[in-house]
Each structure stands twice: as structure tokens, then as C-alpha cells.
C-alpha distance (Angstrom), angle and dihedral (degrees) to the residues before:
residue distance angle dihedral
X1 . . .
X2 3.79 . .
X3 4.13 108.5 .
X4 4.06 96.1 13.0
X5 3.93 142.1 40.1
X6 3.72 123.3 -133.8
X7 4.06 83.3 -106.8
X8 3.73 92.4 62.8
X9 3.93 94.8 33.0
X10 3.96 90.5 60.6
X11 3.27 95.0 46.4
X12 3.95 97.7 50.9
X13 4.07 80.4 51.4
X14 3.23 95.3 57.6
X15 3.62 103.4 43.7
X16 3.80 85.3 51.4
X17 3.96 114.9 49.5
X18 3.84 84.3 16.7
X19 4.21 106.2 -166.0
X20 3.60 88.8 0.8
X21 3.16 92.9 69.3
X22 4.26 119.8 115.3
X23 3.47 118.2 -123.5
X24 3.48 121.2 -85.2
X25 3.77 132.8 -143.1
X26 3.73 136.3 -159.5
X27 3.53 131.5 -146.6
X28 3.82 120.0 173.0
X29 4.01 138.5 136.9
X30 3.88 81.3 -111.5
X31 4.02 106.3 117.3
X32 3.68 89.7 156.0
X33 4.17 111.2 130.0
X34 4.11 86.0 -134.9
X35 4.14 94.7 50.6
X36 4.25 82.8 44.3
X37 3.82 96.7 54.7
X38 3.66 91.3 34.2
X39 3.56 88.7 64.1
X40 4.06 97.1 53.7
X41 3.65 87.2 39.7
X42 4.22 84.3 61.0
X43 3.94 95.4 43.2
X44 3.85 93.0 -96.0
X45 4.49 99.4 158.9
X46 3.65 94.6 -149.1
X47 4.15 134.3 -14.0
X48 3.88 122.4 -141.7
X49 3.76 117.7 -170.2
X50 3.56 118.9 -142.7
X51 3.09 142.6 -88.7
X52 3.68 92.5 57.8
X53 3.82 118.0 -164.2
């Protein structure tokens, strides 16, 4: 996404419809263990790293 990551996105989510908020997935090519738990850390529901079969 041009301006923002999915990190950042989530996060501004959160902060703004706070437990209203939908769940949010992530799919990205990164299968590193830091980008994973960064993205539970930020509120992400559940990752998926590409390519998906």
C-alpha cells in the first residue's frame, strides 16, 4: 500500500473503532518470525504468507 504498511494500517484501525473494529488479516511474502509477531503485537487477527496454495 502506497503511504502505509499493513503494520501501521492495523494499528490506526484499532486506535480508531477500538473493539468494534472487524478482524483484520495479513497477507504478505514476509515469513520472517519478527514481521509474524509484529503483526499480533499490532492487533493483526491472523497472518497468511504468500503464495497461498
Amino acid at each position: 500500500m502506497p503511504g502505509i504498511d499493513g503494520f501501521n494500517c492495523s494499528l490506526k484501525l484499532r486506535s480508531l473503532l477500538g473493539i468494534q473494529c472487524p478482524p483484520i488479516f495479513m497477507m504478505t511474502a514476509l515469513d520472517d518470525r519478527d514481521s509474524i509477531y509484529r503483526s499480533f503485537d499490532v492487533g493483526i487477527t491472523d497472518y497468511l504468507v504468500k503464495p497461498i496454495n
